[in-house]
N, C-alpha and C positions, 0 to 999 in steps of 0.2 A: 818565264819572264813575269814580272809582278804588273799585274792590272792596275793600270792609269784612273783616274779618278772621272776622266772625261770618259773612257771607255766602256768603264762600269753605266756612269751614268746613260748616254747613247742605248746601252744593251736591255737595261732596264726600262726607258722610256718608252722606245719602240718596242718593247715584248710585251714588257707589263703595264703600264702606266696608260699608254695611248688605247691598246685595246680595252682593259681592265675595267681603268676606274674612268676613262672618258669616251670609253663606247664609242668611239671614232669609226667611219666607213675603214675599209682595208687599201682604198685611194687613196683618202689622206694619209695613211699610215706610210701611204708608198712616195709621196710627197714629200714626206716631211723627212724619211729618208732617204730619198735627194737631195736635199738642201742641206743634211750631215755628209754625204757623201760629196760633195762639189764643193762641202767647205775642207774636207781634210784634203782634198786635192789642191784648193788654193793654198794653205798651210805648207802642204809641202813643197809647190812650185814656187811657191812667192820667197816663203822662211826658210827652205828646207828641212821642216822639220819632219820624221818620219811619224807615219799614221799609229804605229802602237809605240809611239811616247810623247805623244801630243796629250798634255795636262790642262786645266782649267786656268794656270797661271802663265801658259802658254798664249790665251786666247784675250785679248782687254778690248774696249770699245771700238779703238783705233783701229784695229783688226779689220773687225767687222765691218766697217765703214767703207775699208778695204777693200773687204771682200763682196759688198754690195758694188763698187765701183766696178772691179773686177767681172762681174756677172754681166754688168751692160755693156762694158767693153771691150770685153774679148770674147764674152760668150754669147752679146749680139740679146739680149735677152729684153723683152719689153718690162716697160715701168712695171706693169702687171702682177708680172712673174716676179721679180724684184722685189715687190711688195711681200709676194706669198710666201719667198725664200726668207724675208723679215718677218713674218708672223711666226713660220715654223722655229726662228734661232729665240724668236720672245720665249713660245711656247714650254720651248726647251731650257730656258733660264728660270724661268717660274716654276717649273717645276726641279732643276739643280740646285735651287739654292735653297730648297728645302733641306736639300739632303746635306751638303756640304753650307752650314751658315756664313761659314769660314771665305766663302767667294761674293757675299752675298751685297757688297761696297761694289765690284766691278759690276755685276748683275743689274746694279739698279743703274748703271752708266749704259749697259746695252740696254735695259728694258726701254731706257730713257730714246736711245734713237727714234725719230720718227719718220714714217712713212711717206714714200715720194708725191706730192698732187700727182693728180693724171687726169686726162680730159677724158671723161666717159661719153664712147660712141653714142647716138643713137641706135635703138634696136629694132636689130635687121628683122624683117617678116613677111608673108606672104598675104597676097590680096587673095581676094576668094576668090577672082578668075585664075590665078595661078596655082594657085590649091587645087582646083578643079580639073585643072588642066594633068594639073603630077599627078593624079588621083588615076587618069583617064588610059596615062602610059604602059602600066602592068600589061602583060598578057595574057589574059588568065582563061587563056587556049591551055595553055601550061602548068603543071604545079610549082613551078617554081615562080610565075606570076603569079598566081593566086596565094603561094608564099607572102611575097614581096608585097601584094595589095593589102593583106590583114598588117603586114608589119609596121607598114606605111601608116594604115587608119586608126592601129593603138598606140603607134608614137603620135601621132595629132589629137584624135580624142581622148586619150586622156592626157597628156599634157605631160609624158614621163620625161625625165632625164633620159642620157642612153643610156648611162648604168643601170638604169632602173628598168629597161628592156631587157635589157644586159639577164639580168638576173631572176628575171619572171620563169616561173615553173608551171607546168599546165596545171598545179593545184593552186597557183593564183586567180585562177579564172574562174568566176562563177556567173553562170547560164541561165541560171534562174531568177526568174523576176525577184528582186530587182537584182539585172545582172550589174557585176559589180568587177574590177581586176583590183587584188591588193598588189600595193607598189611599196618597198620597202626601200624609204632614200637615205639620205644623211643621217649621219648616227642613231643609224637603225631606224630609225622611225617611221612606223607603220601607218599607211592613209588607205583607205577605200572609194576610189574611185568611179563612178557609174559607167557604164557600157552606153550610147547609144544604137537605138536599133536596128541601124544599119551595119555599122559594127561590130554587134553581138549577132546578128548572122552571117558575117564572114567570118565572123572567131567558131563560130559553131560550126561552118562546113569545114573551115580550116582545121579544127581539133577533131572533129571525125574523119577526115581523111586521109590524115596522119596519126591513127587509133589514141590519140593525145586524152580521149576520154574514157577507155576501158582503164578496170583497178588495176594499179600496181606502176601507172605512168605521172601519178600527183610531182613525181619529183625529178621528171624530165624538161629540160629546156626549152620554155614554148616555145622559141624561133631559133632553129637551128640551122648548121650547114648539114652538106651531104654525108658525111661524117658524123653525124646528129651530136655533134659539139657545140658550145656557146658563140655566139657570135662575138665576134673583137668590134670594139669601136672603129676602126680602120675598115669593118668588112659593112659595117652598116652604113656606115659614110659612104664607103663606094655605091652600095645599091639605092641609093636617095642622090645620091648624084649622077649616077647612070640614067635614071629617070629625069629627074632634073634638067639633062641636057637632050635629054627628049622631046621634054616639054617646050624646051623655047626652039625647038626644031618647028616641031608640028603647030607652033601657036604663037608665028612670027608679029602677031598683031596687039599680043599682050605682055605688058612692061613688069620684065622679070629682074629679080637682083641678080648679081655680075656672077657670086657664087653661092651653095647653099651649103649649110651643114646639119646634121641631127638638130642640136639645141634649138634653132630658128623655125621646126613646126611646134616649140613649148610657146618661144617666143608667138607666133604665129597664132596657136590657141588664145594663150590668154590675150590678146587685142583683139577676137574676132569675139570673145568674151563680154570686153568692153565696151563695143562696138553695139553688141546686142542688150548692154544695160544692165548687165551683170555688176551686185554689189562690189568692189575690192575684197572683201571680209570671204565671199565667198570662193574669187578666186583665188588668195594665199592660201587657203583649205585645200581648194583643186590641186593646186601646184606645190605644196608642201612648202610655204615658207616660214619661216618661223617667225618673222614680224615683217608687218605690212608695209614699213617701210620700202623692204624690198619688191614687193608686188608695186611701188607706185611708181618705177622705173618705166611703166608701160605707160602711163597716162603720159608720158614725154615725147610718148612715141609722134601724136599727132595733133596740132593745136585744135583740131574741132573736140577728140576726147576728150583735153583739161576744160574747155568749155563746157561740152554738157557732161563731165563730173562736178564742176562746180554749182552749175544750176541744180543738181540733182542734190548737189547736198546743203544746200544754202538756200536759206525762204529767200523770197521778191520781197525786199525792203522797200523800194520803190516803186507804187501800184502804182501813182500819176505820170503822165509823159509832162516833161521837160518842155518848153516853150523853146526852139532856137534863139538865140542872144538876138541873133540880129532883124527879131522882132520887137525888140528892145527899142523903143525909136525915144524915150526918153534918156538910156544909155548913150545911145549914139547921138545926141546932140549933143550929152554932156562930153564927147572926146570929141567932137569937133571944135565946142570951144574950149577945152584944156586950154592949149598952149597958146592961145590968141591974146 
């Protein structure tokens, strides 16, 4: 059968394009193949058209528009998600119509669609009594608490993604003043992190006790299961949530959120960050962000932090105090007799 034009392209993108020349995580790569895969399924449920002869001239604005309906509708999907399934079909047109110029009039009709508002949560976080508290849960009678206690204290101090857990090797880890773990996030990019020293000597009994420091283990998974395989996002979630519900067991007196997830001790770092006076500049660096825009989603988090962020960044234009008005007694005679 003769290869489709969409086909080609799809095969090319996701093989060569997205890893290649845009050095993309292998997440987003599995994203954005989603979002091809749930469109040819709407294609063929909505259109019926079949998946190897679905063409470029196949697919128009209207479509699409479709099939964003479609997503929230039947597949219950939030604004969110919606959005990300619209970035990946952009992605994918910018880069199609390179190739094919000949599509390049509809291209700029779907580029043109624009993405849904959505009301951004505030972000969820942990106060340092509840921090303290999930800290305190492990049992590290056990190796497998003493596991779960280092796993816990390198996804908070340093402030990883979970993939970025995900994917740490014990040759990420360095011991030595100044210890440091390299964390490799979004399109690859490499940050060096500090250890503090409470944490660098649970990394340290932790990697010796599971021989994680003798040669020839640099490229072993630093947090493993019993299986010494990587841990899944689903398995690290359950052990920060098993904890978690321990915590507000043992520590009915301190106001915990409803539920926890990985992401909310990154969250949790960087405000306990801000909290302690820490530049912005240096925690987008921490946290790996690429513009600080994004780092400033935490100063949201609490009116007293925009407060003293702004004092901190803003001189006292006004060094004299203000007289209240209604010491004004020349003021106020004159509005007594206004209207008389």
């Amino acid at each position: 059968m003769k290869q489709t034009d969409f086909a080609w392209a799809i095969t090319k993108y996701l093989s060569e394009y997205l890893p290649g020349q845009r050095n993309v995580s292998p997440n987003t790569i599995r994203s954005y193949r989603d979002t091809c895969k749930q469109l040819i399924i709407f294609l063929n449920e909505t259109y019926g058209l079949k998946p190897e002869r679905i063409t470029f001239r196949d697919i128009t604005a209207e479509r699409i528009k479709n099939f964003l309906s479609w997503l929230e509708k039947e597949r219950k999907v939030s604004v969110s998600t919606r959005n990300q399934r619209l970035a990946a079909i952009h992605s994918l047109y910018r880069y199609a119509q390179t190739e094919y110029p000949d599509i390049m009039l509809e291209s700029q009709r779907i580029l043109g669609i624009r993405f849904k508002k959505q009301n951004h949560p505030t972000v969820d976080y942990l106060t340092q009594d509840c921090l303290s508290c999930l800290f305190e849960q492990p049992d590290i009678s056990t190796k497998r608490g003493r596991r779960d206690l280092a796993l816990i204290s390198v996804l908070y101090d340093t402030g990883a993604r979970v993939q970025e857990l995900i994917d740490l090797n014990a040759g990420n880890v360095r011991l030595k003043e100044p210890a440091t773990i390299t964390l490799i996030g979004k399109g690859n990019k490499t940050r060096y992190v500090p250890l503090m020293n409470k944490t660098k000597n649970l990394m340290e009994s932790y990697m010796r006790e599971n021989y994680l420091l003798e040669n020839g283990m640099q490229q072993t998974p630093l947090f493993h299961n019993s299986r010494r395989e990587k841990f899944t996002r689903p398995g690290i979630a359950y052990i920060l949530t098993k904890y978690f519900n321990l915590a507000r067991e043992k520590c009915p007196d301190i106001s915990f959120p409803e539920i926890i997830h990985p992401h909310m001790l990154r969250h949790t770092k960087a405000i306990h960050l801000l909290e302690a006076g820490i530049n912005l500049i240096y925690i987008r660096d921490l946290l790996g962000h690429v513009s600080i825009t994004t780092t400033e989603i935490y100063l949201k988090a609490e009116t007293q932090l925009k407060r003293n962020a702004l004092e901190n960044a803003y001189p006292q234009i006004i060094t004299q105090d203000i007289p209240l008005w209604t010491e004004n007694t020349e003021l106020l005679q004159w509005l007594e007799n206004f209207c008389r």
